[in-house]
C-alpha positions, 0 to 999 in steps of 0.5 A: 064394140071390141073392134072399134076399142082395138081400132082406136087403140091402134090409131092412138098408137100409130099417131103417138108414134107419127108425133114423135118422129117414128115410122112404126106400123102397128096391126090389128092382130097385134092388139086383138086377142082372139074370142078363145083367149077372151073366153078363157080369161073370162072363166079363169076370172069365174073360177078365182072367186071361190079359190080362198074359202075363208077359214081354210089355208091353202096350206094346212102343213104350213112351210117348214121351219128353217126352210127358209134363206133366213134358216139357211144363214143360221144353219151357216153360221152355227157351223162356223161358230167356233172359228167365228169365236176363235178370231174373235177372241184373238183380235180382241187380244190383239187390242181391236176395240170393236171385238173387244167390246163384241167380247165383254158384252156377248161372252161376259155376264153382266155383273148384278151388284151385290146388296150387303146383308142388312137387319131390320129389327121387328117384332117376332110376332108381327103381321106382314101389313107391319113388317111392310111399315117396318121395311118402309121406315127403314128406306124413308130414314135411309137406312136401306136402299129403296131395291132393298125394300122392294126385294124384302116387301116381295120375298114377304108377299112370297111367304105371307102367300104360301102360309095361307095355302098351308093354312088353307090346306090344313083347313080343308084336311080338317073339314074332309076328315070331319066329313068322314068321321060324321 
């Protein structure tokens, strides 16, 4: 069977060369592989099955981070920072747009504009649902920014949360020390 495939094989070969104009001769040897080299692959192919076990690396260590060309550009980089920076700056100064914008968004902080204080006037003695209403008018009628009112409303969820773990815990104070004296 093996015999008659190569034979083929072979004949194939030599008419798709014929076709073409070639003279080229091909023998069986080149095409066979002997019985050993078969048996071999045969095993190898066998033994590949239960290589990977699922659930288990064939690296348990794992490759070392950094180890890597990426880690190595870095390793590279860092230690031409400061030169890389220094040149940077000085074509910036000489009026290179490009390292100029490079210089404002990379060294220079982003400004967070400031909100001007405000004042809201509410009762001394008011729940937080009131003090939300309250906030909630005075952005509706303008008189705060909507950032504002949200920033308040947060900053008095924030509190409103730490009074009931006081609360909370003073509560539970009180009940582990009527536990004793009893």
């Amino acid at each position: 069977m093996i015999n008659r495939l190569f034979d083929n094989r072979l004949t194939n070969n030599q008419n798709y060369l014929a076709a073409r104009g070639r003279n080229e001769t091909f023998f069986k040897s080149d095409l066979l592989m002997s019985k050993k080299s078969t048996e071999t692959l045969q095993v190898q192919s066998k033994s590949r099955k239960n290589l990977f076990q699922p659930g288990r690396s064939g690296n348990p260590a794992g490759r070392k981070p950094g180890s890597g060309i990426v880690g190595e550009l870095r390793q590279q980089l860092q230690s031409a920072a400061p030169e890389i920076i220094e040149k940077l700056i000085e074509n910036a100064k000489l009026g290179d747009p490009t390292s100029v914008r490079l210089v404002v968004e990379r060294l220079v902080p982003l400004h967070k504009p400031q909100l001007p204080a405000i004042s809201i006037d509410t009762p001394r003695d008011a729940t937080p649902v009131q003090l939300a209403q309250t906030v909630l008018q005075a952005a509706l009628s303008g008189a705060i920014s909507p950032d504002q009112a949200q920033s308040i409303i947060s900053l008095q969820t924030s509190i409103t949360a730490l009074r009931e773990s006081e609360e909370l815990e003073r509560r539970l104070l009180a009940l582990e020390q009527k536990a004793i004296d009893v």
